[in-house]
FIVEX-641913 format. One record per residue (C-alpha): residue number from 0; residue in three letters; chain; x, y, z. Coordinates in steps of 0.25 Angstrom, whole numbers, padded with zeros to 4 digits. Layout:
N
{marke NUM; 'ALA'; 'A'; {X; Y; Z}},
...
END
This chain:
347
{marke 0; 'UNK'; 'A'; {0390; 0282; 0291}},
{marke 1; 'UNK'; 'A'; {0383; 0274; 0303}},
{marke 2; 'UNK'; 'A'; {0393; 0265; 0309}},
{marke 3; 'UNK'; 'A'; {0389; 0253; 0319}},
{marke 4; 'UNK'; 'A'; {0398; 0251; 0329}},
{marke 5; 'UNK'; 'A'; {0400; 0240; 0338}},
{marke 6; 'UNK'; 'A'; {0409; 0238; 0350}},
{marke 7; 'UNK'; 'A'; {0411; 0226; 0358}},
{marke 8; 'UNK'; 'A'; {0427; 0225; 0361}},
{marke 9; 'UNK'; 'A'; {0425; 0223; 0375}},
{marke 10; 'UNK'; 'A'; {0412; 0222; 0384}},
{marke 11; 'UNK'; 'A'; {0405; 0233; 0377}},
{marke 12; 'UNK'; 'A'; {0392; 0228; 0366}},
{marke 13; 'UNK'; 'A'; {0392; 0243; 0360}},
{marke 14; 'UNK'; 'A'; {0387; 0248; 0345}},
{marke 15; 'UNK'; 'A'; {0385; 0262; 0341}},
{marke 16; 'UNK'; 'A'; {0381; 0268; 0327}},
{marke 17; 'UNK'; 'A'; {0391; 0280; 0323}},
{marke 18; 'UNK'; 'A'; {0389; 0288; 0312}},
{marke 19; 'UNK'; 'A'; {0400; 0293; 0304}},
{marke 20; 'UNK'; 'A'; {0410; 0289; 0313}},
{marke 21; 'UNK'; 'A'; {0406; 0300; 0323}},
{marke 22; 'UNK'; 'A'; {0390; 0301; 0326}},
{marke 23; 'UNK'; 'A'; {0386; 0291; 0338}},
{marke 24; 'UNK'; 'A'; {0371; 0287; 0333}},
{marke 25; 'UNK'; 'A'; {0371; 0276; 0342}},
{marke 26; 'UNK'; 'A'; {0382; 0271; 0355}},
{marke 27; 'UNK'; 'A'; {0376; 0257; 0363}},
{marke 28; 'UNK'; 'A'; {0386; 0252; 0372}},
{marke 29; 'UNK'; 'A'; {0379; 0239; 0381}},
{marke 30; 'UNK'; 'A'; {0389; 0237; 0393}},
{marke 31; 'UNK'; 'A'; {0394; 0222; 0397}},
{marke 32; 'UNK'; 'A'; {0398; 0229; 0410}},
{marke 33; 'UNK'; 'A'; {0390; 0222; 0419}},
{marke 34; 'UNK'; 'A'; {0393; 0208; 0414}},
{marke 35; 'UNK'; 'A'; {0407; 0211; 0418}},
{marke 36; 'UNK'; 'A'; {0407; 0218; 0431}},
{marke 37; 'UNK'; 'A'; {0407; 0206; 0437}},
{marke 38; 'UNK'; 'A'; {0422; 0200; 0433}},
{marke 39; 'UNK'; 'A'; {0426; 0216; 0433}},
{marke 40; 'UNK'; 'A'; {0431; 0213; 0420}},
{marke 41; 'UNK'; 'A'; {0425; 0210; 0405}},
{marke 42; 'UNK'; 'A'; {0424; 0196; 0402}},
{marke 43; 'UNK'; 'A'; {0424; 0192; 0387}},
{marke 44; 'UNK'; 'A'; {0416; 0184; 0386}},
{marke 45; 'UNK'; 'A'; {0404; 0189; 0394}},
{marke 46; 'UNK'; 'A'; {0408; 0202; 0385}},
{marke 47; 'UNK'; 'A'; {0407; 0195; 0373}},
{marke 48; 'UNK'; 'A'; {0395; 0188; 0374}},
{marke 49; 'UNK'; 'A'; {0388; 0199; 0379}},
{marke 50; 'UNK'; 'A'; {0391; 0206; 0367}},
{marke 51; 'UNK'; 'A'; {0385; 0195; 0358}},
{marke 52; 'UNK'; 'A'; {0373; 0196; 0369}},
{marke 53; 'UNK'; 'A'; {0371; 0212; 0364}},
{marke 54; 'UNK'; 'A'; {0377; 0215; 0352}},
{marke 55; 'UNK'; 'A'; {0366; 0216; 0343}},
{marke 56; 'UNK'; 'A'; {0357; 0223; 0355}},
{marke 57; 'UNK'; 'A'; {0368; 0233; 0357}},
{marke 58; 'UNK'; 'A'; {0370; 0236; 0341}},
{marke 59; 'UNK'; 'A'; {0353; 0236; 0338}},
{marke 60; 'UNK'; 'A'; {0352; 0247; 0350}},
{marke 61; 'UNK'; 'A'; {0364; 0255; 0343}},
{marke 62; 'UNK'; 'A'; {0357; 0255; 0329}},
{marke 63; 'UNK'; 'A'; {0345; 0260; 0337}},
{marke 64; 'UNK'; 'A'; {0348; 0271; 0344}},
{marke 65; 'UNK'; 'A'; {0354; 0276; 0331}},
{marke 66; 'UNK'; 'A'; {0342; 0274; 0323}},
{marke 67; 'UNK'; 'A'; {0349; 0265; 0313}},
{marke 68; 'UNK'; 'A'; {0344; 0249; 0310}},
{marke 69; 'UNK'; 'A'; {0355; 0240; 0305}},
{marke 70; 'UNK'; 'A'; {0354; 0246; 0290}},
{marke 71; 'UNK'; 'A'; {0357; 0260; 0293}},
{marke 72; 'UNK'; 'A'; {0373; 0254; 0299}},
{marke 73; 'UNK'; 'A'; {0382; 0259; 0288}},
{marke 74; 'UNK'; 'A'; {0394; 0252; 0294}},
{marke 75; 'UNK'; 'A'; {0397; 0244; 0306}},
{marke 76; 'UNK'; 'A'; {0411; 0245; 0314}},
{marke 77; 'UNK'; 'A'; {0415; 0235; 0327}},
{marke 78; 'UNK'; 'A'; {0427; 0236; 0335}},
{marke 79; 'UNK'; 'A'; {0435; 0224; 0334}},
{marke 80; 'UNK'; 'A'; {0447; 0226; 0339}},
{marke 81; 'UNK'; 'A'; {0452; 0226; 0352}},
{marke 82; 'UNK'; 'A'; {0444; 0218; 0362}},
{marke 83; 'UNK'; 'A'; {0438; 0206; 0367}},
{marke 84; 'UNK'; 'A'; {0440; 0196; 0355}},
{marke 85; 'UNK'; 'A'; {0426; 0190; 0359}},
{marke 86; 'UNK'; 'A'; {0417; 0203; 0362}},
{marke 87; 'UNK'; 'A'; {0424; 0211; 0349}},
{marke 88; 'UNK'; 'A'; {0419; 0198; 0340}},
{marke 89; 'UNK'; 'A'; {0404; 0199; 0344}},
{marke 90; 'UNK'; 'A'; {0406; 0214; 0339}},
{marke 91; 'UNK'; 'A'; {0414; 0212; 0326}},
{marke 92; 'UNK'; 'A'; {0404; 0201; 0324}},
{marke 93; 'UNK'; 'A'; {0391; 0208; 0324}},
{marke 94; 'UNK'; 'A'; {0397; 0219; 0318}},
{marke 95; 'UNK'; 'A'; {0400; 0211; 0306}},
{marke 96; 'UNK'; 'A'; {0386; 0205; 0305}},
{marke 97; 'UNK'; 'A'; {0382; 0218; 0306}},
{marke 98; 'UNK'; 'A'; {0389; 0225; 0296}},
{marke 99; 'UNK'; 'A'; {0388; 0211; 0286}},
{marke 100; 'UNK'; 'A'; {0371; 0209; 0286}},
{marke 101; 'UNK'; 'A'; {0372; 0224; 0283}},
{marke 102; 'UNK'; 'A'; {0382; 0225; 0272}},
{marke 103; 'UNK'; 'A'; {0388; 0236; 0280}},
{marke 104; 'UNK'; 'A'; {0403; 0242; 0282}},
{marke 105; 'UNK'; 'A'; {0411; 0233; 0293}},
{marke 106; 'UNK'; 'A'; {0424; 0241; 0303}},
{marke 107; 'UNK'; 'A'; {0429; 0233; 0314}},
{marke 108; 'UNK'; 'A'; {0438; 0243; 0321}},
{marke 109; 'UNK'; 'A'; {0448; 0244; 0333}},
{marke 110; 'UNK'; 'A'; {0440; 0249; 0345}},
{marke 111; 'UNK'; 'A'; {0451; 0255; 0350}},
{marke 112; 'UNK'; 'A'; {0450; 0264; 0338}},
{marke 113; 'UNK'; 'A'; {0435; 0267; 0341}},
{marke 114; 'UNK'; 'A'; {0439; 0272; 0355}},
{marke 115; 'UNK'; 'A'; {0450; 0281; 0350}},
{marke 116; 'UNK'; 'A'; {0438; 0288; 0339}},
{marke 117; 'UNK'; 'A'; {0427; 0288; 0350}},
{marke 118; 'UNK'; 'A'; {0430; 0301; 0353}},
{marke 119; 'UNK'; 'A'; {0425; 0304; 0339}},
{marke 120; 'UNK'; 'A'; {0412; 0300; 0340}},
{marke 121; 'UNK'; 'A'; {0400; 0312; 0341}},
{marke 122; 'UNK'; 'A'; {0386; 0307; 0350}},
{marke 123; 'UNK'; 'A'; {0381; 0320; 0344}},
{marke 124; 'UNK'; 'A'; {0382; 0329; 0354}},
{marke 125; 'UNK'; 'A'; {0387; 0344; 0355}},
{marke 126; 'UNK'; 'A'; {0398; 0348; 0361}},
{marke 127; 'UNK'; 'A'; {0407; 0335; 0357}},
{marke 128; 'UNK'; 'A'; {0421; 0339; 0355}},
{marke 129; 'UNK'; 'A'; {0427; 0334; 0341}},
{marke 130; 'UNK'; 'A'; {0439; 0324; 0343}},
{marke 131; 'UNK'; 'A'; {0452; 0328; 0339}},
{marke 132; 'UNK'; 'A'; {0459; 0328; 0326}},
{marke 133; 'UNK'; 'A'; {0469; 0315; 0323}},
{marke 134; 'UNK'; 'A'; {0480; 0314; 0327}},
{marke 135; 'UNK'; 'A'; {0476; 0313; 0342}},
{marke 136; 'UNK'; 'A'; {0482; 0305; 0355}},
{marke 137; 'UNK'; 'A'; {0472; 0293; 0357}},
{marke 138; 'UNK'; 'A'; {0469; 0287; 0371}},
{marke 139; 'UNK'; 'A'; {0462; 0274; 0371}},
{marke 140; 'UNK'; 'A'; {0460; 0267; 0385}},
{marke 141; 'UNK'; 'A'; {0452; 0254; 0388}},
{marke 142; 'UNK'; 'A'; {0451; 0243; 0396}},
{marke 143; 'UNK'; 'A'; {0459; 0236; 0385}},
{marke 144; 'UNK'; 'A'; {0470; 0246; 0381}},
{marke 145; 'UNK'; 'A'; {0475; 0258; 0384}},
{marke 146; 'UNK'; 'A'; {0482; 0265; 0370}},
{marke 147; 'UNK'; 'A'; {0488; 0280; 0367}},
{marke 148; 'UNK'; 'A'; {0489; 0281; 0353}},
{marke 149; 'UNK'; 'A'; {0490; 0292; 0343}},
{marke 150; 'UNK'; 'A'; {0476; 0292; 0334}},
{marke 151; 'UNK'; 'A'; {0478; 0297; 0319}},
{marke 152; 'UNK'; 'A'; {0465; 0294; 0313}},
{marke 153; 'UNK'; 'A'; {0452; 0286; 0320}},
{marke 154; 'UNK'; 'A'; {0461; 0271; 0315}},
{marke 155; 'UNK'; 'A'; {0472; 0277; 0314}},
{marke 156; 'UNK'; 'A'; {0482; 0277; 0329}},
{marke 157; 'UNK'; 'A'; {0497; 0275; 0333}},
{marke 158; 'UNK'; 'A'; {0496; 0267; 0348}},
{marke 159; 'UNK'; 'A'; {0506; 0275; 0356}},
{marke 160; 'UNK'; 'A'; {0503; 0268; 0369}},
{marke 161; 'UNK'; 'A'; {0497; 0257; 0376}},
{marke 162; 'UNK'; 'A'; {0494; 0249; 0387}},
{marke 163; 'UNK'; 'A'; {0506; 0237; 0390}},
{marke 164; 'UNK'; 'A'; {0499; 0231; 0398}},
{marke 165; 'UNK'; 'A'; {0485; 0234; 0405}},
{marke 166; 'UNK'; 'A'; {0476; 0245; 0398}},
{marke 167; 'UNK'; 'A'; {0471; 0256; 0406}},
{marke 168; 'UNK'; 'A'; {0457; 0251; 0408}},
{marke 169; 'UNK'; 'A'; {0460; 0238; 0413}},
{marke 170; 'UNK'; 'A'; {0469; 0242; 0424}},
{marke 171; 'UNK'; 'A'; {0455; 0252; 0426}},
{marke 172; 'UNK'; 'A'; {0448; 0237; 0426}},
{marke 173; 'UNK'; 'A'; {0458; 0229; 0435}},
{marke 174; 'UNK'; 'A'; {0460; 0240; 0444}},
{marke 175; 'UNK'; 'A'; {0443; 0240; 0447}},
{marke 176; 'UNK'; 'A'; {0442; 0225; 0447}},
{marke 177; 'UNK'; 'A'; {0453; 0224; 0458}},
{marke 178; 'UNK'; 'A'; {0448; 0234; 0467}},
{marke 179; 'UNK'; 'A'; {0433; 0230; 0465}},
{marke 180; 'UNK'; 'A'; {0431; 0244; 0459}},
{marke 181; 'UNK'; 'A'; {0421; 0239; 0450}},
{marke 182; 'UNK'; 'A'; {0418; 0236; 0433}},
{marke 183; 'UNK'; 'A'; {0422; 0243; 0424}},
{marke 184; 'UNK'; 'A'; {0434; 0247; 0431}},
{marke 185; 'UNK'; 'A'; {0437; 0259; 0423}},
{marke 186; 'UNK'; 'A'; {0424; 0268; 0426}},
{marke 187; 'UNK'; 'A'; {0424; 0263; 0439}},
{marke 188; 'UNK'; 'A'; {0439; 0267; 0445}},
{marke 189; 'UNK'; 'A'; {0433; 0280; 0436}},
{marke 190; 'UNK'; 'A'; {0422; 0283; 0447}},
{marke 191; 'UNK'; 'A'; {0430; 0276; 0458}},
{marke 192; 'UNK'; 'A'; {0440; 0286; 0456}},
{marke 193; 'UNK'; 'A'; {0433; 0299; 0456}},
{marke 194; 'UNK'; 'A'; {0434; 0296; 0473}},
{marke 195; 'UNK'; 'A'; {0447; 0294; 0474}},
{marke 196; 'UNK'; 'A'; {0460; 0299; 0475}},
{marke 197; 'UNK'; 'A'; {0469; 0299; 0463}},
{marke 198; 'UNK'; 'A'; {0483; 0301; 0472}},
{marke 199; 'UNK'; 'A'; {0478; 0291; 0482}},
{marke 200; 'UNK'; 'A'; {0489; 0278; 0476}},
{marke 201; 'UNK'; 'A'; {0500; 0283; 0466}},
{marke 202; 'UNK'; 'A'; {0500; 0270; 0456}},
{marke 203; 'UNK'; 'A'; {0514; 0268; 0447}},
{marke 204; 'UNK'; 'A'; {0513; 0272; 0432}},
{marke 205; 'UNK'; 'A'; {0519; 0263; 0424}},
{marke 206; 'UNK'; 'A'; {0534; 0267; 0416}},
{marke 207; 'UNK'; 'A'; {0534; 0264; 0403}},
{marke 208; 'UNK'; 'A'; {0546; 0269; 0399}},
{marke 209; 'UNK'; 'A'; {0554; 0258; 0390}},
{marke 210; 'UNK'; 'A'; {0554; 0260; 0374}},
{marke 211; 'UNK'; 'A'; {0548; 0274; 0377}},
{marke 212; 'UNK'; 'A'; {0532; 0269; 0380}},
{marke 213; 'UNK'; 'A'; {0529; 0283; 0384}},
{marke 214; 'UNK'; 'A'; {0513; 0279; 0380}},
{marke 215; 'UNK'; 'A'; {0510; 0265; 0384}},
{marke 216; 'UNK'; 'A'; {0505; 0263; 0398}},
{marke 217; 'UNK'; 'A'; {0502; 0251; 0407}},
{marke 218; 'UNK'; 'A'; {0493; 0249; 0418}},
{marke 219; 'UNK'; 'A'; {0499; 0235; 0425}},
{marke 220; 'UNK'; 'A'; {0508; 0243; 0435}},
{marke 221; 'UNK'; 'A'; {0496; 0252; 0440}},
{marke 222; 'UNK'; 'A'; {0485; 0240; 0441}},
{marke 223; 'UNK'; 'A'; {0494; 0231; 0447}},
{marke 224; 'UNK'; 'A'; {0498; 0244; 0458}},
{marke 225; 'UNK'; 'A'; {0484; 0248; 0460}},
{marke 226; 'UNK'; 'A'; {0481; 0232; 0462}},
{marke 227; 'UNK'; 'A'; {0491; 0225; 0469}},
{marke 228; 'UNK'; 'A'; {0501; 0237; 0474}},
{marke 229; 'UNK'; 'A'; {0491; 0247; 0479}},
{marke 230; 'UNK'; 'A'; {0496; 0251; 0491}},
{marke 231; 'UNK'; 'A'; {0510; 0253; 0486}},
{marke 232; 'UNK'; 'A'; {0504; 0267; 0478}},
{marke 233; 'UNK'; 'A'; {0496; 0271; 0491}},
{marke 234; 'UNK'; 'A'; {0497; 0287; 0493}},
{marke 235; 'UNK'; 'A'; {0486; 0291; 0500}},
{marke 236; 'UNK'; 'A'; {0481; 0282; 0512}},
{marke 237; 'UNK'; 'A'; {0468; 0273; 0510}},
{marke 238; 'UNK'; 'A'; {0454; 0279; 0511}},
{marke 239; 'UNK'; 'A'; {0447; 0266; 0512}},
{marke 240; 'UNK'; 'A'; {0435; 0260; 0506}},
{marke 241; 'UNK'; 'A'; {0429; 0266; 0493}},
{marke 242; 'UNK'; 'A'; {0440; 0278; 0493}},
{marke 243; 'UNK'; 'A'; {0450; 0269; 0494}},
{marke 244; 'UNK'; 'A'; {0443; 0262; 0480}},
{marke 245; 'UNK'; 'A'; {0442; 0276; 0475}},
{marke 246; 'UNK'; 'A'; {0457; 0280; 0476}},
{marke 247; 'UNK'; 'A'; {0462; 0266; 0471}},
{marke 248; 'UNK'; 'A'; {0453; 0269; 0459}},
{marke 249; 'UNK'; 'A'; {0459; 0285; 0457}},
{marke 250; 'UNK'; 'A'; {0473; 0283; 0459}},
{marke 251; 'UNK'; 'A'; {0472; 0271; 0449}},
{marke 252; 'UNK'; 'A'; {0464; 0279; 0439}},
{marke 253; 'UNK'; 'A'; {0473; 0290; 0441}},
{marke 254; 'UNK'; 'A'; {0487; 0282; 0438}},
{marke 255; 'UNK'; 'A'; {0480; 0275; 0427}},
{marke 256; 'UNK'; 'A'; {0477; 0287; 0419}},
{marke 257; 'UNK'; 'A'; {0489; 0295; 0421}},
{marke 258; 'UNK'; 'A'; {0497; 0282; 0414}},
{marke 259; 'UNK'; 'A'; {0489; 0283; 0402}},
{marke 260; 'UNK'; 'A'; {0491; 0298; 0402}},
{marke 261; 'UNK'; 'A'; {0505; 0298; 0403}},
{marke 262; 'UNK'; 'A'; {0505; 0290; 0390}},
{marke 263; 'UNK'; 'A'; {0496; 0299; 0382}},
{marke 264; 'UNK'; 'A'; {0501; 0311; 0387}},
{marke 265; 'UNK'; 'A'; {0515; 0305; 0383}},
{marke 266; 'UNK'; 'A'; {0510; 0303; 0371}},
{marke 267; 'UNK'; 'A'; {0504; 0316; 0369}},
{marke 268; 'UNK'; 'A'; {0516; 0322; 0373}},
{marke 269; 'UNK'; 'A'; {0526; 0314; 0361}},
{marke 270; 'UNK'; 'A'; {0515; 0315; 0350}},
{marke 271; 'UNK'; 'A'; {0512; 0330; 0352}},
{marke 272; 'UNK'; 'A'; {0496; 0326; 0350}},
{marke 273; 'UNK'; 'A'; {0485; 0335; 0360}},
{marke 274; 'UNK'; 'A'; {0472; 0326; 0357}},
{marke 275; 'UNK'; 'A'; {0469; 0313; 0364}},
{marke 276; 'UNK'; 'A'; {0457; 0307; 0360}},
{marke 277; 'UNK'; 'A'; {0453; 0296; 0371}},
{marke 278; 'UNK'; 'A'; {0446; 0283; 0372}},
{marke 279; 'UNK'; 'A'; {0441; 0268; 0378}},
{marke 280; 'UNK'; 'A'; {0435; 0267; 0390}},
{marke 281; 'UNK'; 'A'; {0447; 0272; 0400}},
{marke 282; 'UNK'; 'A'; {0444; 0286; 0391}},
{marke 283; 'UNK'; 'A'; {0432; 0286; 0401}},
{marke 284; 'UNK'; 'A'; {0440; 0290; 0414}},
{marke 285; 'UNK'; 'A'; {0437; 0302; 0421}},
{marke 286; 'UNK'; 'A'; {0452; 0306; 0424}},
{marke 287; 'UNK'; 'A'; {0456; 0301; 0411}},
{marke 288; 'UNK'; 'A'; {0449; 0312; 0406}},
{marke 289; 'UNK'; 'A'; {0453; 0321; 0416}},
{marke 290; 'UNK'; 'A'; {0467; 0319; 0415}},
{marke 291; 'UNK'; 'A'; {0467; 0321; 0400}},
{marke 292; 'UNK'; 'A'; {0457; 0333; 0401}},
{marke 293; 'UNK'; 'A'; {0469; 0340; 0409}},
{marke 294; 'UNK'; 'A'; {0479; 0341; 0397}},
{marke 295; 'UNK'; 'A'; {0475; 0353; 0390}},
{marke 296; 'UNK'; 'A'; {0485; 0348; 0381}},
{marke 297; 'UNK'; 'A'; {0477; 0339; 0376}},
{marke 298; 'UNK'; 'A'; {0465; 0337; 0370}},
{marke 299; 'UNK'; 'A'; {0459; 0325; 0374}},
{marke 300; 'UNK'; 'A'; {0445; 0319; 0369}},
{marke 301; 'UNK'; 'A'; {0437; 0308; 0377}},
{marke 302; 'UNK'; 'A'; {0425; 0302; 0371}},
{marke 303; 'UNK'; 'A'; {0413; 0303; 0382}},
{marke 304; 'UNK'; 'A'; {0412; 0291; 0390}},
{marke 305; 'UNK'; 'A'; {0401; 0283; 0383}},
{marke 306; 'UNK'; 'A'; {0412; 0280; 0371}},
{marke 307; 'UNK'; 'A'; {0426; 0278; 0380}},
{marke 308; 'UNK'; 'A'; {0420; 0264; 0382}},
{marke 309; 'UNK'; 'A'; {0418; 0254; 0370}},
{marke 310; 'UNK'; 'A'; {0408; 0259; 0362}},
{marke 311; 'UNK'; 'A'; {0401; 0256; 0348}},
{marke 312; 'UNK'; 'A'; {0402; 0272; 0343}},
{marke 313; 'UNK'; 'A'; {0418; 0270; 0343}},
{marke 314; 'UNK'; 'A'; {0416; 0258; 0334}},
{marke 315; 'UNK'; 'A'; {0407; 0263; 0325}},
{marke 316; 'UNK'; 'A'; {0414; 0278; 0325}},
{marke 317; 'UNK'; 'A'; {0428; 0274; 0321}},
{marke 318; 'UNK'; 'A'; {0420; 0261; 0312}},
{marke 319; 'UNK'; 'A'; {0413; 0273; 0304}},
{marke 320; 'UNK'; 'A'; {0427; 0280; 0303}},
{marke 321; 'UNK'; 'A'; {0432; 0267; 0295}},
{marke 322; 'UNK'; 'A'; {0421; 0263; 0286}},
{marke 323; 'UNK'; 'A'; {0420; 0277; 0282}},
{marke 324; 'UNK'; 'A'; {0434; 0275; 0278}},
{marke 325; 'UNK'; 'A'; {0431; 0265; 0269}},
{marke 326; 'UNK'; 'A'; {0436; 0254; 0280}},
{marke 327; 'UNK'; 'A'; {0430; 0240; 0280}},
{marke 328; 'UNK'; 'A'; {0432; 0227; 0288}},
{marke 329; 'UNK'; 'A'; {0429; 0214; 0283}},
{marke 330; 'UNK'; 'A'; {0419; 0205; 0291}},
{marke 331; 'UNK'; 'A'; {0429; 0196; 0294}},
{marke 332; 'UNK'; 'A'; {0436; 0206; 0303}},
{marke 333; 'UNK'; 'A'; {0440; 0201; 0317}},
{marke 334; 'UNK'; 'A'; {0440; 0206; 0329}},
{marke 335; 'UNK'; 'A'; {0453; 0206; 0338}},
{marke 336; 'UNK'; 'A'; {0455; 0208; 0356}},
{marke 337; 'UNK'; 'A'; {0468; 0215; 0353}},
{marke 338; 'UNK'; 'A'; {0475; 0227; 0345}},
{marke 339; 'UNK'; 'A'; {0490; 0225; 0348}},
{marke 340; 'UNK'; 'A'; {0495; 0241; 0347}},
{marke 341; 'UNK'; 'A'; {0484; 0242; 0357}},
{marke 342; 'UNK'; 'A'; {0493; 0234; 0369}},
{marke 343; 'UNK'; 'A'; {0509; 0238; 0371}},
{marke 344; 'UNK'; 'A'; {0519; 0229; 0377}},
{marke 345; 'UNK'; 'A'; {0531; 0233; 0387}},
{marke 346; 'UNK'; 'A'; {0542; 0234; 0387}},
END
């Protein structure tokens, strides 16, 4: 079954044909990053109207490159849930157009979801490593949320943990804009970091002790520290200039991984599971990676870098996985900014 898929939750216009729920045929992604970079930040509603802007470009190039005109889409899947209210609409509402004017099956799914099955999806190259057998330990960061869960089919998960406050990429995002590092603040403090010294400040880690919240994490403690307290965690003296960037930016990225980590290894650690599959854009980090690649405990699976972002493939991988199943949704399907198991509140 070729699926369409189309993405535009946040500031990503993306589409992608996927068939069987598994083969990439096709995977456009047009980036609204540089009409952004200037407010260091996405504005909704530059992001919306560029997606009404590109839409149908970004969708024709898809079904071109794989070799499909708009009667060879056997299904069409759209993420509609959680994100901008007015960039998912322009999504959900060519999608539906699409799907009507060809009397073809109709998904709107969680995109959330699509991340969690991206490591699923074959490009058709050798050497690809299959993904792990269900039940596994899912790890899903964004600059919108920041969720450990237990995954015991492709829609069907358990949230364990979550972010109380700010998700892991946005403290990544606010971080960047304060010290000017640059936009998308994510990929940025990334590379800025690769210079600098992990050890150089020694930022709290939140204690999230009441009620046993041995998964969830926050991020307000360590982007206020970093931003207004920063001398306070000084361990090692200044080196000035663009080392001094550099450091700032490791010791951050260091202290912001390690409180994810202690939630998902707490949470390997009570549910016995040894696979993590891992996903959203955060997935991306180098010393992510790199920490996790260090428990040989654990086996832990990344997509590659192009599908940690938003994405079309996602949506139209985990879409094909519904409508095979028999799944439908009506055309008057709504779209929605926010997924409440997705956030936790403290205490």
């Amino acid at each position: 079954m070729k699926v369409l898929g189309i993405e535009s939750s946040c500031d990503e216009c993306a589409a992608a044909v996927v068939e069987d729920g598994k083969k990439i045929l096709s995977n456009v992604v047009a980036t609204q990053i540089p009409f952004h970079a200037a407010y260091a930040g996405v504005v909704p509603e530059i992001a919306s109207r560029k997606h009404t802007e590109w839409i149908y470009t970004v969708v024709k190039e898809a079904l071109d490159k794989a070799g499909l005109d708009p009667g060879g889409v056997e299904g069409v899947a759209v993420s509609s849930r959680p994100g901008l209210l007015g960039s998912l609409i322009v999504g959900l509402s060519f999608a539906k157009a699409f799907a009507w004017a060809g009397n073809i099956p109709f998904i709107a799914v969680d995109h959330m979801l699509a991340h969690l099955y991206a490591s699923r999806l074959k490009a058709g190259t050798a050497g690809e490593t299959d993904p792990p057998a269900y039940p596994f330990l899912g790890l899903l960061v964004s600059g919108g949320h920041s969720i450990i869960c237990r995954a015991d089919d492709f829609d069907d998960i358990t949230i364990l943990g979550a972010a109380i406050d700010d998700a892991a990429g946005e403290a990544f995002d606010k971080v960047a804009r304060h010290y000017g590092f640059g936009y998308p603040g994510g990929a940025v403090i990334d590379r800025l970091a690769q210079s600098g010294d992990p050890d150089a400040f020694r930022f709290p880690v939140p204690s999230l002790h009441k009620g046993g919240r041995r998964y969830d994490v926050s991020y307000s403690g360590l982007k206020n520290a970093v931003i207004n307290q920063l001398e306070q965690f000084r361990i090692r003296p200044s080196r000035g200039g663009e080392t001094e960037k550099a450091d700032i930016a490791a010791s951050f990225q260091k202290t912001a991984v390690e409180i994810l980590l202690r939630g998902l290894f707490n949470a390997a650690e009570d549910t016995g599971l040894a696979s993590v599959v891992a996903g959203g854009g955060v997935a991306a980090n180098s010393y992510l990676r790199a920490r996790l690649a260090e428990r040989k405990d654990l086996r832990c699976f990344f997509p590659p870098p192009d599908l940690c972002g938003d994405n079309g493939a996602m949506i139209a991988g985990i879409g094909g996985r519904f409508l095979e199943r028999g799944d439908r949704s009506p055309l008057s399907a709504t779209a929605s900014a926010r997924v409440t198991e997705f956030k936790k509140k403290y205490p």
